[in-house]
N, C-alpha and C positions, 0 to 999 in steps of 0.2 A: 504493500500500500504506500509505505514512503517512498518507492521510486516512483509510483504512478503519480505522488505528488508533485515529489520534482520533475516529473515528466511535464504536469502541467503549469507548473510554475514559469518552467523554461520558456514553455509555447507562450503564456499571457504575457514576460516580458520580451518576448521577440516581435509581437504583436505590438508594445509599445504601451504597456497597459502597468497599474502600477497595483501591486498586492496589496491588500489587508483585509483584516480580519472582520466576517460578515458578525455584526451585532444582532444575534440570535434573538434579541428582545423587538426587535422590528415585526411589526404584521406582516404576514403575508403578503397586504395588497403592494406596501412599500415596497417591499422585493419587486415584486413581479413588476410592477412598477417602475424599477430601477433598469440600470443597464446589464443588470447579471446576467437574464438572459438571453441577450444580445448578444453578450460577448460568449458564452456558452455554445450558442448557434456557430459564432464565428470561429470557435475552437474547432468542436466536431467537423464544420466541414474543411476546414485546414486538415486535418487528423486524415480525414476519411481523404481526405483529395490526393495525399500521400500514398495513403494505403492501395488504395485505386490503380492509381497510378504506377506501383510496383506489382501489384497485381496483374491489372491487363496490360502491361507491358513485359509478361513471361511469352516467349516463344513457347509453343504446343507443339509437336511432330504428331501430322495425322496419321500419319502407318510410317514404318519403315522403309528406307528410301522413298518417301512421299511427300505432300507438301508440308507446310511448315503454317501454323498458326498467330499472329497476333495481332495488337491494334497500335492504331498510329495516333499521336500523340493528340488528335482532334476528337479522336471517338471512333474512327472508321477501323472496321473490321476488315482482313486484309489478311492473302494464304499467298506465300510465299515460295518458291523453288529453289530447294536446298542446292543445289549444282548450281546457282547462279552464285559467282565471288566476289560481283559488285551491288547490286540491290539489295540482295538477300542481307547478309552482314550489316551494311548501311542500315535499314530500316528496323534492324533487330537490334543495334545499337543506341540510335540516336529517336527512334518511334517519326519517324519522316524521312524523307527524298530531299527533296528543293524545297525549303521552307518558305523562300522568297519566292517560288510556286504562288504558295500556298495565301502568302500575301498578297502579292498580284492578284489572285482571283477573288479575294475577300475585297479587294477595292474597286473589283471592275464587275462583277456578275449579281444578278439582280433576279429576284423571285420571277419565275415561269422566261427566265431569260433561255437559247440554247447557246449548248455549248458542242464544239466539233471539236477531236481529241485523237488528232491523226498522228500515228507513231505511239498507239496506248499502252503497248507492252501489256503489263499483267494489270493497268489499270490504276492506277497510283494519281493520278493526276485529279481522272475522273470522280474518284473517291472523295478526293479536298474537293472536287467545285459540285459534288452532289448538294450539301447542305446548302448553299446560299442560291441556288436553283427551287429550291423548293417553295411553293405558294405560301404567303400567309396563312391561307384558308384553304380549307380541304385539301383535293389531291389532285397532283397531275393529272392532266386532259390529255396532253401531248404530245410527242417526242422533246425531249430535253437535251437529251445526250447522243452524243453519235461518236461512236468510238471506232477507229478504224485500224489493224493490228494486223501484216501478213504474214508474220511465223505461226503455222499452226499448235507449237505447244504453248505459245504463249499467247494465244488467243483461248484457249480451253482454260488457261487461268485468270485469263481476263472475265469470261462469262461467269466461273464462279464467283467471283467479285462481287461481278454487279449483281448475281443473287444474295451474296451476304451482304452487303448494302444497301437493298433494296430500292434499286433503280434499272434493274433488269426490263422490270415492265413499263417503263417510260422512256425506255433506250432502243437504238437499234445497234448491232454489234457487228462489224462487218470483218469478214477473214478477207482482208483484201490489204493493199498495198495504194498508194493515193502519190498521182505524179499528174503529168503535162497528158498524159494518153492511155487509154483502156484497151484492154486486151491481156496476154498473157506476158510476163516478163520474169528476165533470172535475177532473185535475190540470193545476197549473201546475209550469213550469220554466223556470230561466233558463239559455239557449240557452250562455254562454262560464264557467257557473259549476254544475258540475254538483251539489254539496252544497245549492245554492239549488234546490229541489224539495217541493211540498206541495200538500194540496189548495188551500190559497190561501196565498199569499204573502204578507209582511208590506207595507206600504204604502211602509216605507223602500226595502225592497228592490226595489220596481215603480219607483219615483221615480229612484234610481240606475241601474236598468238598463233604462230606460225603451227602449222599439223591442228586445229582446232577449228577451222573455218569447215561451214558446209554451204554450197550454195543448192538452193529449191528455184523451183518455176511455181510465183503464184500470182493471181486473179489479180490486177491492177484496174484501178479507173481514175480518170479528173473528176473532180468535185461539180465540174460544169456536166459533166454528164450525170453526176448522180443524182442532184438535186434540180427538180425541177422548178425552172421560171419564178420565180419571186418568194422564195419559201425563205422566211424567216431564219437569220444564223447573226446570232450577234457577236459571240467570242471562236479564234480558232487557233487553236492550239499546234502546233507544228515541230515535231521531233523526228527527223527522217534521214539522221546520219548525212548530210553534204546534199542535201538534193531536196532542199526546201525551196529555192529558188522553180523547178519542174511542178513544186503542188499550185507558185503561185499561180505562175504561168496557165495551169487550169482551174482556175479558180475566177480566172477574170469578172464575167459575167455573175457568178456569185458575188465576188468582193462589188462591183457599180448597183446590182440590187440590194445590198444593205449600207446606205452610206453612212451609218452609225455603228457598225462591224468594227471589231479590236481584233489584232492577229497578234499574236505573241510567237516566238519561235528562235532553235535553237539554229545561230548561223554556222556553218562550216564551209567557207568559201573554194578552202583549198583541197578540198573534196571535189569540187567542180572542178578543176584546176585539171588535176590528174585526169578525169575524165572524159578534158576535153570538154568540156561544154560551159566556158566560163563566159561563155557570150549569152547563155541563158541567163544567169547570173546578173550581168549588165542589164537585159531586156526586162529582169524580176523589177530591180531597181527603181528603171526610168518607168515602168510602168507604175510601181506605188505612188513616184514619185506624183507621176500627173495627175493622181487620184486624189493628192493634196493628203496626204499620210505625211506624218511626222514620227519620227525615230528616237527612239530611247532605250540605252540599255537598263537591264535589271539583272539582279543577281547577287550572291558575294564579291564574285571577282571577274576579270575580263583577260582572256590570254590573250598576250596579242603575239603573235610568232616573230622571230629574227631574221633574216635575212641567207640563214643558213640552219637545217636541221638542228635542233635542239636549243636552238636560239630564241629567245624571247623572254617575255615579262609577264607578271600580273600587275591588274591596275583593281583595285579595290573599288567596290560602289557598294554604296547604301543599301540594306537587305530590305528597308521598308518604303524606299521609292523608287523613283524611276530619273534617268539622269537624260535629258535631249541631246541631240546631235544632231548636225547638220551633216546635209546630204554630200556634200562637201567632204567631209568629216568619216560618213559614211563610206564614201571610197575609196577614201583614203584608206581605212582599216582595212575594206575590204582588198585593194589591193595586198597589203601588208598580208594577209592571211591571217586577220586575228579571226578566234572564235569565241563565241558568247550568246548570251539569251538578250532577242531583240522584241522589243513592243512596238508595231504600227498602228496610229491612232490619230483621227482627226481631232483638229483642238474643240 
């Protein structure tokens, strides 16, 4: 009992509160009256917010070599693939991914807003912008979510997701791949890193994970083909290994139907580079540009690469806003090869 007291003695002056002793000759109503229970309420749920919080932030293993159980730091429920050595770890340590994600969407998405979430992996994204999607009152009508994800085992952990979540039924979940053109095309991936996934890989990433790459052929389409004429998309989320500049380019006629659309998206220029196709790249660009989009990075930090292999810097940015750039400024990086998480958005 005397540690439980010092237990809460600690708590009340950590809270900033000052002890003494209650005068047992007080009524009743005085107390209740008083701030005791206030601060009582504010103990327990300190207490409990702790206990919680070490709680549902234990990893579960559902079977033996199978997936992996836990929750992310907001409340989302979230199964995890043990062979993965970058997400997996990450989100079992820290209960989040990209916190400044997670920021970003709490400042831009809006009840019965949609949201497009191309490059979803196992779902991580969609998970953080389910809740500020959701209606004041009652329940989704609509589609909300559209996740689009073309490695097939990590789209089977993506659908569990959205059933643990419960956004399955307001979602449409597509095993596909999302570029410039529809039809069939060959992706790569690397086999023990599931976020390392694209139509082709960057060089460093073959070079490190050399004997681990597998390439598939799977179902590809533009966003201009998938969504018909004037259908509502307000946020679009874009993670597609070097070849984010190909979803814009089909995306056009979407992006001039919603002129209040936010794109958020990871750049990897010098992924195009390689591939030859850094003229898409240029065309992504001048096209934002003419749409009257302004540029802002977000994130922790910003790599921006050297002039020679292994060359380069980080530049630190703000985890709770967004820093402008001029399109000027803009090309400039982008020549350099830096990479980073970029936000298009009219003022």
């Amino acid at each position: 009992m005397n540690l439980f007291k010092r237990f809460l003695k600690f708590i009340f002056l950590s809270l900033g509160y000052r002890i003494e002793r209650i005068d047992r000759k007080k009524n009743d109503e005085s107390i209740i009256n008083s701030d005791y229970y206030s601060v009582v309420k504010e103990i327990k749920s300190y207490v409990d917010s702790r206990l919680n919080h070490h709680h549902r932030q234990t990893a579960v293993p559902i079977s033996k070599d199978s997936l992996i159980f836990t929750h992310l730091l907001d409340g989302g429920r979230i199964l995890l693939d043990p062979t993965d050595a970058n997400i997996t770890p990450h989100v079992i340590e820290n209960g989040t991914w990209e916190p400044y994600m997670t920021n970003f969407l709490k400042r831009h998405l809006r009840p019965n807003d949609v949201f497009v979430d191309i490059g979803a992996n196992i779902g991580i994204t969609s998970i953080c912008a389910k809740p500020f999607l959701y209606p004041t009152s009652g329940r989704p009508t609509e589609t909300l979510i559209y996740c689009f994800e073309a490695v097939p085992s990590s789209f089977e952990v993506l659908k569990m997701n959205a059933h643990l979540n419960d956004f399955k039924w307001y979602s449409k979940l597509e095993n596909m791949a999302v570029t410039n053109i529809s039809g069939e095309i060959e992706f790569e991936h690397c086999l023990n890193i599931s976020a390392a996934s694209g139509r082709k890989l960057s060089n460093d990433i073959k070079n490190v994970y050399e004997g681990e790459m597998n390439t598939i052929k799977v179902k590809a389409i533009s966003l201009d083909d998938y969504f018909e004429p004037g259908t509502k998309i307000d946020l679009i989320k874009i993670d597609v290994e070097g070849f984010e500049s190909d979803v814009v380019l089909g995306a056009q006629r979407v992006i001039k139907d919603n002129q209040k659309i936010v794109i958020v998206m990871e750049w990897t220029p010098a992924v195009a580079k390689e591939n030859n196709i850094s003229n898409h790249v240029t065309d992504a660009i001048n096209f934002l540009e003419s749409q009257d989009f302004k540029v802002y990075h977000i994130g922790e930090r910003i790599w921006v690469k050297g002039p020679k292999r292994g060359m380069g810097h980080f530049e630190e940015l703000p985890i709770d806003g967004e820093v402008e750039i001029s399109y000027e400024e803009f090309r400039e990086l982008t020549k350099n090869n830096f990479s980073g998480d970029l936000v298009f958005k009219k003022a």
